[in-house]
N, C-alpha and C positions, 0 to 999 in steps of 0.2 A: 416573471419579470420583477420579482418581490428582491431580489439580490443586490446589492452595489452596483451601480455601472461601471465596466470595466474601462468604458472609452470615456472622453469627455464632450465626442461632438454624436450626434442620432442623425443619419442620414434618413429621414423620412421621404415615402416616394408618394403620392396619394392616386390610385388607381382606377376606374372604369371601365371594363372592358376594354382594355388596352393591351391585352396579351403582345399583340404586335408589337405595343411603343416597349412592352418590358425586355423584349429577344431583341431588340437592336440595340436598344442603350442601356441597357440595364449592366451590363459586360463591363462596359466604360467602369461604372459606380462600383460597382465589387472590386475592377483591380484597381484602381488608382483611389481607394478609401480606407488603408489599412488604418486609418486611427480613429475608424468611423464603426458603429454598429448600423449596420443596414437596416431597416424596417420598410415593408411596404405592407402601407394601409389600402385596402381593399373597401370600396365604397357601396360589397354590394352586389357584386357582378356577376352577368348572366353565362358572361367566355367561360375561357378555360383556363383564367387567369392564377387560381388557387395553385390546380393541380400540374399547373406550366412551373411555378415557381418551386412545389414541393418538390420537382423531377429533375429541376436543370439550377435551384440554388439555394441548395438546404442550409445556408451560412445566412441568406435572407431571414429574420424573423415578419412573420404572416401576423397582421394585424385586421380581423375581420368584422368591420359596421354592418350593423343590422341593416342597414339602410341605405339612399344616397344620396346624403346630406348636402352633396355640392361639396366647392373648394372650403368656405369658410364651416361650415358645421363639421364635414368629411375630416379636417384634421382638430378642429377644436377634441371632436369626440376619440379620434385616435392618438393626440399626444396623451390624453388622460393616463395612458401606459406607460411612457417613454420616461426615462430617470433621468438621462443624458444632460451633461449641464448646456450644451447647446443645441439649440435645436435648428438643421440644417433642409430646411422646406424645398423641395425637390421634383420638379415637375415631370412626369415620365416621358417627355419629350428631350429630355437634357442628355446630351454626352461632356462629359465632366475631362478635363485632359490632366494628365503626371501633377503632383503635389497642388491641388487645387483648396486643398482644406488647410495648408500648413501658414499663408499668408494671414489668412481669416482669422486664425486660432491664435495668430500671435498681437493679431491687431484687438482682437476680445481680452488678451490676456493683460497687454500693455495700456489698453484704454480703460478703466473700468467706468467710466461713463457710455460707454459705447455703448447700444443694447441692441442695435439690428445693423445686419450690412450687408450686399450685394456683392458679387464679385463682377467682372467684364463679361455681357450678355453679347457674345456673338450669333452670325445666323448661322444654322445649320446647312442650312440651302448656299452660301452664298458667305465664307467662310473669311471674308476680307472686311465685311461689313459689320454694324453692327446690326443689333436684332431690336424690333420695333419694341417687346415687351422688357422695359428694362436699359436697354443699350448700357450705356455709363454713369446711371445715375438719375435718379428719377427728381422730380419737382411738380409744382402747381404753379397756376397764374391765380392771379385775387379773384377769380369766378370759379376754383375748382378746377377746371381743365388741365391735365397733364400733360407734361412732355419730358424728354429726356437730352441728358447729355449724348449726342449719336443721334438722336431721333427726337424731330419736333414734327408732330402733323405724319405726313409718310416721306417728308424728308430722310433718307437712313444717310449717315455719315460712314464711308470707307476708313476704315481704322489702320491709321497712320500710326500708331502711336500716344497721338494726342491726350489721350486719357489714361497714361500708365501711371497713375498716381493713385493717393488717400485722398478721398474728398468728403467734407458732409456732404448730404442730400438731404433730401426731404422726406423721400420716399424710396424704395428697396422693391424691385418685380417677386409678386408672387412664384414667378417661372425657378428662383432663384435666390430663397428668403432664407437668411441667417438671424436668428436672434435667442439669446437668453432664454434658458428658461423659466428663471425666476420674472422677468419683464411679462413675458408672454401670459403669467399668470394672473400678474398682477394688474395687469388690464385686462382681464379675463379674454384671453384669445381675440380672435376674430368672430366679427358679428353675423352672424350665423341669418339674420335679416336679409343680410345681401346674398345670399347661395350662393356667387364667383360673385369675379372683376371688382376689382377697385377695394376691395376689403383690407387688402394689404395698404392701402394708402389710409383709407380710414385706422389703421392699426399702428403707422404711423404717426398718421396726425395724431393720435390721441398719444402715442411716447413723446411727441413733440412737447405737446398739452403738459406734459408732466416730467419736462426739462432733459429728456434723455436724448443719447445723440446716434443720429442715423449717417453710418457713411458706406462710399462707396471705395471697394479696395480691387484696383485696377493691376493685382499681380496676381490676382488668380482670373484664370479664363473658362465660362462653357458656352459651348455650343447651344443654342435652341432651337428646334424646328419651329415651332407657334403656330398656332391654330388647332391644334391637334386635337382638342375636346368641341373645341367653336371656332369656325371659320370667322375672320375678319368680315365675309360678305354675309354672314351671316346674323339677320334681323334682331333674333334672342341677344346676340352678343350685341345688338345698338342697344336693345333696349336694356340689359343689366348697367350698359356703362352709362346712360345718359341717369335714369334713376338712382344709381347707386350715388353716383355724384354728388344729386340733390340734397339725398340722404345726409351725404357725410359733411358739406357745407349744415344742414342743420345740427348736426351733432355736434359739430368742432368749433365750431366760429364762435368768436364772444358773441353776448345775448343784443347789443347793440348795432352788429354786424349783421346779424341774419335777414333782416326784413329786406333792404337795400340788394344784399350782393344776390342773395336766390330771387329776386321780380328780375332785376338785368339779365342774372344767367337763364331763367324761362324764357326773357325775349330775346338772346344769343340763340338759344336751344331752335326757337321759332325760325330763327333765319335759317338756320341749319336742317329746321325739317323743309323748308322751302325750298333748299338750295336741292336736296334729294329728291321735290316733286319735280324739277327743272330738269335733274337728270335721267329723272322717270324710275328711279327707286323709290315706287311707293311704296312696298316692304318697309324699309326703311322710317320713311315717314311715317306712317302707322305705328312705328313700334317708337319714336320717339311722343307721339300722342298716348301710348301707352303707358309707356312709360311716366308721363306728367302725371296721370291719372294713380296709376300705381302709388305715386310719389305724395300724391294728397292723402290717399286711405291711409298712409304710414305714417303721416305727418307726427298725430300724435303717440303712436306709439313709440316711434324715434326721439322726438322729443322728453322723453320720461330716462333715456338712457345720457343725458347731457349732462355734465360735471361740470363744476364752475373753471372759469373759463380766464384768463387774465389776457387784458389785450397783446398781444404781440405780434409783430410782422410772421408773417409764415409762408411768403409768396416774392419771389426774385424781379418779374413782371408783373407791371398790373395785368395786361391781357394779352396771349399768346396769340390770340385770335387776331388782336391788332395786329401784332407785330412780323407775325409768317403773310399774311393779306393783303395788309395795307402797305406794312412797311419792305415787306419783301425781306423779312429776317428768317432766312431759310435754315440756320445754321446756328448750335449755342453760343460760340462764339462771334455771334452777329450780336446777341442782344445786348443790351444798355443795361 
């Protein structure tokens, strides 16, 4: 891999024991990406995911971790190969549909402030809709909590159209990450602390942090199944998002901000482990108690990775949690 790259985008795929998710989608990715080199990075795995790939797509280059790093370590450690001036972060759950990279390439090429962008996250399941991770454009409310254009809460918005546009965002779905690979270096990848979820928003807040611009470009479309490594009902997955969370509010927020918005967001969190004891997911609540705790033992270590900070708005609502509950703003285009 010591040569020029011949393409300008690296389709990376990052893998675990997913033979399966690679024989269904993987087909999509090889035909509809002739201006892409393919890579799939391998995290590791115990399948037959090597010798599946060696048999059925030797146009794939195999990129094999010692280890299994998770999402954010699994491709820090695998781009360290990739020359490619963009790098196109590819969940092996995605089927990619005809000219899906040509929009993206042209909006990297035309904006050079641009350093990360998303394209239209549909559901794979359910192909009218959008898809919970990503939908049209990712954002925060001023406590950290995410939602999307398409999707607030498990509101999914039926895709009419409404989002065929260039938009900033905030934040860009892992399921479906475009960005620079000079940017990606330069904030040294993703934080390898959080093993998944949420990484990619901390990897944009911190491009935020340092004036670069995040959009969403709604003329390219993929499909995602979601779930496919962690079930939604799945405890590990509350507790990486509820921690990671915490994490990235200490990391990003100016220094004057922190004390305030993480004591509110732990007594939000509270509610929300309560509301899971009411509905008898104690799993659940457990792993948000876990998760707190987790989230103290790192405190300081998190805190040593903090760049100075200049105040600036970075949140469209102050609180999502108002505004889907209380106010009954079910919809992006409900909010204020």
């Amino acid at each position: 891999m010591n040569n020029p790259p011949k393409n300008k985008v690296a389709v990376v795929i990052l893998n675990w024991n997913g033979v399966n998710l690679l024989e269904k989608y993987l087909p999509s990715v090889v035909k509809y990406s002739p201006e892409a080199t393919i890579y799939v990075a391998d995290n590791n795995s115990t399948d037959n995911s090597i010798s599946f790939l060696l048999e059925n797509f030797p146009s794939v280059n195999i990129i094999q971790n010692k280890d299994n790093f998770g999402f954010a370590g699994g491709y820090n450690v695998a781009l360290e190969n990739v020359e490619e001036e963009f790098y196109a972060l590819l969940n092996s759950d995605v089927e990619v549909t005809e000219n899906w990279l040509q929009p993206i390439i042209k909006l990297f090429e035309n904006e050079p402030k641009t350093a990360i962008i998303q394209p239209k996250i549909l559901d794979y399941k359910n192909k009218d809709y959008f898809e919970y991770a990503g939908a049209g454009g990712g954002f925060i409310d001023k406590f950290g909590y995410p939602y999307c254009r398409g999707r607030i809460f498990m509101t999914l918005e039926k895709d009419t159209h409404q989002y065929d546009d260039v938009s900033t965002i905030f934040w860009a779905t892992g399921a479906c990450f475009f960005i620079r690979k000079s940017v990606f270096q330069s904030l040294n990848g993703f934080d390898s602390d959080f093993f998944a979820h949420q990484e990619e928003i901390d990897l944009c807040w911190r491009a935020f942090n340092q004036n670069h611009v995040v959009r969403y470009c709604g003329f390219s479309t993929v499909y995602h199944l979601g779930g496919a490594t962690l079930e939604t009902s799945n405890p590990k997955k509350t507790f990486l998002n509820f921690r990671n969370s915490l994490l990235m509010l200490v990391k990003n927020l100016p220094a004057n901000q922190i004390l305030p918005i993480v004591f509110f967001r732990l007594i939000l969190d509270g509610i929300a482990g309560v509301r899971f004891l009411i509905m008898g997911k104690f799993k659940h609540f457990f792993a948000i108690l876990k998760a707190h705790f987790s989230f103290y033992s790192l405190i300081g270590k998190i805190s040593k990775k903090r760049v100075k900070v200049k105040p600036q708005k970075y949140y469209s609502v102050p609180s999502i949690v108002f505004a889907y509950y209380i106010k009954k703003q079910r919809y992006f285009t409900d909010l204020n």
